[in-house]
C-alpha positions in Angstrom: 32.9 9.4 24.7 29.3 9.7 23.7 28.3 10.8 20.2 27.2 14.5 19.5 23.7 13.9 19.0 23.7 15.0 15.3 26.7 12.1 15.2 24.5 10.0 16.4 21.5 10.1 14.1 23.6 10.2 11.1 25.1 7.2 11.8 22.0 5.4 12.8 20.4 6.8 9.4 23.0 5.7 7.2 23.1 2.2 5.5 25.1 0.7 8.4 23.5 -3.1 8.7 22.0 -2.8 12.4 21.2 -5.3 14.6 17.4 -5.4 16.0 17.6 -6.8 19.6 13.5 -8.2 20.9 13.2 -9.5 24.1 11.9 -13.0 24.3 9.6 -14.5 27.2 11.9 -17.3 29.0 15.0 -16.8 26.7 17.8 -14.7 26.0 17.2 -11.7 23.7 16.3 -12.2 19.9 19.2 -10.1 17.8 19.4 -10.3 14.1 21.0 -8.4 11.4 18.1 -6.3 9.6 17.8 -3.9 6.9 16.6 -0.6 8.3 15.6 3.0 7.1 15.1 6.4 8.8 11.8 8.6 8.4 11.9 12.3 8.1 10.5 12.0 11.6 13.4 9.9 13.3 11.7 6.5 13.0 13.3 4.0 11.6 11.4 1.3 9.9 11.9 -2.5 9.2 10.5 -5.1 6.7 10.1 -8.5 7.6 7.4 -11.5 6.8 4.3 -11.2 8.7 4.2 -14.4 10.6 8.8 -14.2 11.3 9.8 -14.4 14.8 11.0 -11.0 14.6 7.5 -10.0 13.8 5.2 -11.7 16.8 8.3 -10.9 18.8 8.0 -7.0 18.5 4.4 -7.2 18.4 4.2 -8.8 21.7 7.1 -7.0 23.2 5.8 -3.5 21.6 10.0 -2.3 21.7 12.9 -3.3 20.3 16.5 -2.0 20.1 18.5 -0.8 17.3 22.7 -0.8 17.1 24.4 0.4 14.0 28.2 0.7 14.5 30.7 1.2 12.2 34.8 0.5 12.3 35.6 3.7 9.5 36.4 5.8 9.5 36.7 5.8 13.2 35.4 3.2 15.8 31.9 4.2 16.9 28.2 2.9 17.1 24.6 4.3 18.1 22.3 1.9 20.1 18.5 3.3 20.3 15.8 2.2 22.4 12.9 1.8 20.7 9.3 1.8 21.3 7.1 0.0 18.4 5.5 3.2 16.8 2.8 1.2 14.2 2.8 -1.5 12.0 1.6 -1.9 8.4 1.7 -4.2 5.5 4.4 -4.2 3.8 5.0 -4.1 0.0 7.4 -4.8 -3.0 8.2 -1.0 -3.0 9.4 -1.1 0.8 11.6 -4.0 -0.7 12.8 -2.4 -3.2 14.0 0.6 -1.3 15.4 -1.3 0.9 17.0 -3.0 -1.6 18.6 0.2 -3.2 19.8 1.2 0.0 21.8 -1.7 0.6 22.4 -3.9 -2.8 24.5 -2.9 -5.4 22.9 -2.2 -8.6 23.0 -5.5 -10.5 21.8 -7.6 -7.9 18.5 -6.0 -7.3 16.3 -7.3 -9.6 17.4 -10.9 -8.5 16.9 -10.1 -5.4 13.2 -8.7 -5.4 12.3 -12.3 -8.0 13.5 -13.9 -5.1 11.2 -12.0 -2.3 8.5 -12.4 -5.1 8.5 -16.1 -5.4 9.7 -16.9 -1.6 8.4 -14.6 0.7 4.7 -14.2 1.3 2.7 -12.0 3.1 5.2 -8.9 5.2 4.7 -5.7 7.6 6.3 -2.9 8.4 7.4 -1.8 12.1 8.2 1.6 12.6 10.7 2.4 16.1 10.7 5.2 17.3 13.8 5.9 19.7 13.1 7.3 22.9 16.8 6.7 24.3 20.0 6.3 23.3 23.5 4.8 23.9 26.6 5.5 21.8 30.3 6.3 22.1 33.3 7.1 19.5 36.1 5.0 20.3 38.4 6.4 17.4 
C-alpha cells in the first residue's frame, strides 16, 4: 500500500541513509549510499567532491533518484524521482551538518579533520522530486 503522502515525506526527510541512483551512458545504473538533507522547500540536497562520479554523473544526466526505506518500526520506503534543481560549491558547514545529522556526537570532529585533509574541492546538488514511489509493507 502506498504511503500517505505526509508518510512519505517524513520518511524521506529523516536521517534514513538513501541510496542515490544516476543513470550511466552504456552501463547499468550508478547507486550509492549518500548522506542527504531536506529543504524547507522539499528538495533534498547532497554533498559530494566536485570531480566524484556521482558528480559528472548527475550533471550530465540532470536527475537522479532517491530511496530511503526503513525496517522499524514497520517495513516501508519512499523512492523519489528527481530532477537536478542547481548545483553549488559546497563547504565545511554543509559537512558539518551533514555530519550532525548522521554521526554521533564524538565522532564528528574526526570526521570533518578527515574531509579537511582528504577531500578537496565539493558541490552541492539539490533534487527536487517530481514523482514518487513508496509502499508500507508492515
Amino acid at each position: 500500500m502506498a504511503l500517505p503522502a505526509a508518510d512519505r515525506d517524513a520518511l524521506f526527510a529523516s536521517a534514513a541513509t538513501p541510496i542515490l541512483a544516476i543513470e550511466r551512458p552504456g552501463r547499468a545504473p550508478v547507486a550509492v549510499p549518500v548522506w542527504h538533507d531536506v529543504d524547507d522547500d522539499g528538495c533534498a540536497w547532497i554533498l559530494t567532491p566536485d570531480d566524484s562520479l556521482k558528480a559528472r554523473l548527475l550533471r550530465a544526466s540532470g536527475r537522479a533518484t532517491l530511496v530511503v526505506d526503513e525496517l522499524e518500526p514497520e517495513v516501508r520506503y519512499a523512492a523519489a524521482e528527481c530532477e537536478l534543481v542547481d548545483e553549488r560549491p559546497g563547504t565545511m558547514e554543509d559537512a558539518e551538518r551533514l555530519a550532525r545529522r548522521y554521526l554521533p556526537e564524538a565522532m564528528i570532529e574526526g570526521y570533518l579533520a578527515f574531509r579537511r585533509a582528504s577531500i578537496g574541492p565539493t558541490a552541492v546538488f539539490r533534487l527536487r522530486p517530481v514523482a514518487w514511489l513508496s509502499a508500507s509493507m508492515g
